[in-house]
C-alpha positions in Angstrom: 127.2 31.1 52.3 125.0 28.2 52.7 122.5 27.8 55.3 121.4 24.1 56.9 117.3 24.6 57.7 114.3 22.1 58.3 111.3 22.7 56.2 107.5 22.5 57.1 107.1 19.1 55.9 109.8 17.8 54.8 111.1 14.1 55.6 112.5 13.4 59.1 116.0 13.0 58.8 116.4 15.4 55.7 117.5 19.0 56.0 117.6 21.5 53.0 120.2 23.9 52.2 119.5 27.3 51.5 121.7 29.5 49.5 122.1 32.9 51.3 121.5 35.8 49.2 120.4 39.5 50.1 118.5 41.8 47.5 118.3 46.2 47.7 115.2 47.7 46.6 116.6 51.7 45.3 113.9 53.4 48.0 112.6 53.3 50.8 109.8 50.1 52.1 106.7 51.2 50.4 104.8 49.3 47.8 106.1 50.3 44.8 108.7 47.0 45.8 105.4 44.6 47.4 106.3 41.8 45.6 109.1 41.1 47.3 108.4 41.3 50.6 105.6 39.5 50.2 107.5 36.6 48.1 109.8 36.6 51.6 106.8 36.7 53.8 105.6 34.2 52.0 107.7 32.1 51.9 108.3 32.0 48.3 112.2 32.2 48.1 112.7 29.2 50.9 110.6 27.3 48.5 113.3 27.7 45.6 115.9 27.5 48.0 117.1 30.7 49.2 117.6 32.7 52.1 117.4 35.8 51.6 117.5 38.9 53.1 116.0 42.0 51.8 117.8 45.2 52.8 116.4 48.8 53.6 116.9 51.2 50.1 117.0 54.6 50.4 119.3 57.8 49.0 121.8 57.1 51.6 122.4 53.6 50.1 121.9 53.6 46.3 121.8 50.3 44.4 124.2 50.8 41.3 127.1 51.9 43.9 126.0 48.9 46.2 126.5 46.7 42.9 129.2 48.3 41.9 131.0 47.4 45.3 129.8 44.3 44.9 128.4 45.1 48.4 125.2 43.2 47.7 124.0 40.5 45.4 120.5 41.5 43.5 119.4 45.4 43.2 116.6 46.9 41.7 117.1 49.5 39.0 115.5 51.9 35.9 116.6 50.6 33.0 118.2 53.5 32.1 120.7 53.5 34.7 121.2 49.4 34.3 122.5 50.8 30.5 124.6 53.4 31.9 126.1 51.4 34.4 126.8 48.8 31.9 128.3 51.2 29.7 131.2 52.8 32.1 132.5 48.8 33.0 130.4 47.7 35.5 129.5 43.9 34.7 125.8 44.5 35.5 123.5 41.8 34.0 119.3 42.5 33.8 117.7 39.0 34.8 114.2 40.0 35.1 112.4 43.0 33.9 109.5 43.7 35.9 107.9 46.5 35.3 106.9 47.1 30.8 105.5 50.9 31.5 107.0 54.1 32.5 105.3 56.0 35.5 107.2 58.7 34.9 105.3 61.6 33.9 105.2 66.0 34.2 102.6 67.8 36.3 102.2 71.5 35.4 99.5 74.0 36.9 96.9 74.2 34.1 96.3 77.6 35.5 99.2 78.9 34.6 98.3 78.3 30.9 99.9 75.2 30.4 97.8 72.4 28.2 100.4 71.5 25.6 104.2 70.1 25.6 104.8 73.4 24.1 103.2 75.2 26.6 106.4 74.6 29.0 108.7 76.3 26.8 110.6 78.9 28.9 108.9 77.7 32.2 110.3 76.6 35.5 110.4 72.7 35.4 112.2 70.3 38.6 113.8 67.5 37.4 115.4 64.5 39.7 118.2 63.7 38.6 119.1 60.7 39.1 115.6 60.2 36.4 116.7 63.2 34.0 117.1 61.1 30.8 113.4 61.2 30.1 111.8 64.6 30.4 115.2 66.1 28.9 114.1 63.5 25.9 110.9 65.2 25.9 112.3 68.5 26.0 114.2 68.2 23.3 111.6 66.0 21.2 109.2 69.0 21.7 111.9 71.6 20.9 110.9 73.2 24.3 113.8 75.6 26.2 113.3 75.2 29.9 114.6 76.2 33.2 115.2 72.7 34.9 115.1 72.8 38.8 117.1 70.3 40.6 114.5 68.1 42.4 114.2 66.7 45.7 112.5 63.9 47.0 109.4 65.7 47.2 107.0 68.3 45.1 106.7 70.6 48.0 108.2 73.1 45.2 105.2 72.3 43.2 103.0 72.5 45.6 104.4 76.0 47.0 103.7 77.5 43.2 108.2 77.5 43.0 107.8 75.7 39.7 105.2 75.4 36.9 105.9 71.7 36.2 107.3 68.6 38.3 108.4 65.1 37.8 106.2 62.5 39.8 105.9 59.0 39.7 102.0 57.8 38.7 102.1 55.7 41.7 103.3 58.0 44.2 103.8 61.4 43.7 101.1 62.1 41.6 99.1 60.7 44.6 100.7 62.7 47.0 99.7 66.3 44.6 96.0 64.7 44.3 96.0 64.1 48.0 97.7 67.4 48.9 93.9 69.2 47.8 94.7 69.6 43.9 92.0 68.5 42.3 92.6 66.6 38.7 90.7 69.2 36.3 94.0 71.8 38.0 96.7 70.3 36.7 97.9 69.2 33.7 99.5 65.8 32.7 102.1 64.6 30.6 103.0 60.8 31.1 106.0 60.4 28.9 105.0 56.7 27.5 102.0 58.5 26.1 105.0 61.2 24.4 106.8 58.4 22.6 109.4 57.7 25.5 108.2 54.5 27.1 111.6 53.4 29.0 110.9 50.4 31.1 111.6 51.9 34.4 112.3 48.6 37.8 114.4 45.8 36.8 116.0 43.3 38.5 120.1 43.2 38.1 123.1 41.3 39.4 126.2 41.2 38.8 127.8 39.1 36.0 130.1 37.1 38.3 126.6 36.4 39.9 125.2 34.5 37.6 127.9 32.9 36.4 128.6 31.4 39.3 125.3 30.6 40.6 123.0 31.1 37.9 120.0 28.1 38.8 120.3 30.6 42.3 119.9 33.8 40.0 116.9 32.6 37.6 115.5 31.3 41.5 115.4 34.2 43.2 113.6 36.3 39.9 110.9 33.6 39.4 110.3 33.7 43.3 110.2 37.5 42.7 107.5 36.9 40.1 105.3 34.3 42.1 105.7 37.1 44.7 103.9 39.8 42.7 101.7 37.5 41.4 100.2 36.9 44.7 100.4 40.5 45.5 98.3 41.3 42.7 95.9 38.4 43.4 95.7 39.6 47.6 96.0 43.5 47.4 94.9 43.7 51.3 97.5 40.9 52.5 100.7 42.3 50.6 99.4 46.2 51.4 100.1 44.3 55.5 102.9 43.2 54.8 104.0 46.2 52.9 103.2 47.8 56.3 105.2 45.4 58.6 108.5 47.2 56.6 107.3 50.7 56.7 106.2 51.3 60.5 109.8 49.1 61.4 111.7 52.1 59.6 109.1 54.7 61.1 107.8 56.5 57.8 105.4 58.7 56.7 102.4 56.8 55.1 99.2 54.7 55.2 97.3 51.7 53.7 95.6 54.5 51.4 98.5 55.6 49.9 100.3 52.3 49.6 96.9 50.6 47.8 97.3 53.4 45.2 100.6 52.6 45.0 100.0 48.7 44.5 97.2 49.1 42.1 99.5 51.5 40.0 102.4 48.7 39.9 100.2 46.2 38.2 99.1 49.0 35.9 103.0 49.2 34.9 104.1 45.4 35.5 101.2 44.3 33.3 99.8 46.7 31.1 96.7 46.3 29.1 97.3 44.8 25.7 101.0 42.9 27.1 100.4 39.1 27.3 104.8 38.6 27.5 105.9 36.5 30.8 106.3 38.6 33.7 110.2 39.6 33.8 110.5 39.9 30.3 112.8 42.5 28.3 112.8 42.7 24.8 115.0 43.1 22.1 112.9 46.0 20.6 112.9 47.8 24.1 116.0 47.6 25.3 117.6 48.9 21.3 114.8 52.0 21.9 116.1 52.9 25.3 120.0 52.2 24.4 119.3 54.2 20.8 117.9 57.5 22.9 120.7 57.6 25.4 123.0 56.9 22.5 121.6 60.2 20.9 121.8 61.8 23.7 125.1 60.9 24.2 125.3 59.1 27.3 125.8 55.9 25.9 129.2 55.6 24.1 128.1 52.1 22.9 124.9 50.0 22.5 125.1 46.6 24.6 124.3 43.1 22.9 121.1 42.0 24.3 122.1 38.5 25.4 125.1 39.5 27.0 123.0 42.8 28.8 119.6 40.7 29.8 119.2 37.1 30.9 116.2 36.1 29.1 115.4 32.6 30.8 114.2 33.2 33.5 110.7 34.7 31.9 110.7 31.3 29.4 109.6 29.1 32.6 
């Protein structure tokens, strides 16, 4: 679908086209996804020639389906499940991989005695598990035998004393345990990237029919992406409103305090200390870790060529 529109300052007598495209972050508005919304608010897409339209995420809509479907163009996803999709037949293609860190990480009740990985063994863990592949890798790295818990999207469980450890995201549910009263000499942290299990977690993917068909519009939308978190990073209080525009529309739970965490821990992740690659980059070396562990672990029946997985160009400019 093209779209005929008149842009602040351009010529009289000349209109631009803009390519119509629409992109689903895999939650709900918060800022763990800021960059976009803030590349749309500001007008950063228009300026490379696309209209796009950014869709509410959420359980009740996940992204690798959507793709699948071919129900929407661009999707966020962990890189993990990017592979795994890839690997039953569906022609996904990673064109920009955002964020270089895991947040993933294990929060267990220190006093329950738990200081070391090994102190989990035969303890009561929740898992999500649609994010399972890296704390089972953990389990089984430390030789640990646990009782996994199915997870929702909350640690009330953890919080209620159900389980001894959790999974929490360092840029939002670790907040939300911290903010819930527990003070940080309570628990006890495990951030898998520190345990050897650094799996690049938000990515952006299309479908291979996608680019191919469009790809100056593909390697557009991921470098207005990037100028988008750029910006973000650069004007915390700004993208943190407009952040907030998108989460009082769908009427949820949160506040500017929450979402700055949140923010400031996606910059941790999207540029790490000690990095100096282009933003959106995914390496050879990172994606062969990831696809090796799932191979192990025997979810991956085969390991994907990385120029026919990732579409590296888009970083180069």
């Amino acid at each position: 679908m093209v779209l005929w529109l008149w842009l602040p300052g351009a010529d009289t007598g000349r209109a631009e086209t803009l390519k119509s495209y629409d992109f689903l972050p895999q939650w709900s508005p918060q800022a763990q996804f800021a960059g976009y919304y803030v590349a749309a608010a500001k007008g950063f897409y228009e300026r490379r020639g696309l209209a796009l339209t950014i869709l509410r995420g959420g359980p009740e809509r996940p992204v690798g389906a959507q793709l699948a479907a071919g129900l929407v163009d661009f999707g966020t996803l962990f890189l993990t499940e990017g592979l795994v999709l890839r690997d039953q037949g569906i022609p996904l293609v990673n064109v920009g991989q955002l964020v270089q860190r895991s947040a993933l990480m294990l929060v267990a009740h220190k006093e329950r005695g738990i200081r070391t990985p090994e102190d989990l063994n035969g303890r009561r863990v929740s898992v999500w598990e649609a994010f399972q592949l890296q704390p089972r890798a953990f389990f089984l790295r430390h030789e640990l035998d646990v009782t996994v818990v199915p997870q929702g999207n909350n640690v009330n469980l953890f919080l209620m004393g159900g389980v001894d450890a959790t999974s929490a995201m360092w840029y939002n549910e670790y907040y939300t345990i911290l903010n819930a009263g527990i003070d940080t000499d309570e628990i006890t942290t495990f951030r898998l990237a520190d345990h050897g299990l650094n799996f690049p977690e938000d990515g952006i993917y299309c479908r291979e029919e996608t680019l191919q068909r469009d790809p100056a519009a593909v390697r557009a939308f991921v470098q207005g992406s990037i100028d988008g978190w750029r910006y973000a990073f650069d004007n915390p209080e700004e993208a943190i409103e407009i952040v907030m525009t998108h989460i009082q529309a769908a009427n949820l739970p949160t506040n500017r305090v929450h979402q700055r965490w949140m923010l400031a821990r996606m910059a941790d992740i999207i540029r790490p200390a000690g990095h100096h690659r282009p933003m959106g980059t995914l390496t050879d070396s990172d994606l062969r870790f990831v696809a090796e562990q799932l191979h192990h672990s025997g979810i991956l029946h085969t390991q994907p060529d990385y120029l026919e997985f990732h579409d590296p160009r888009p970083s180069t400019r």
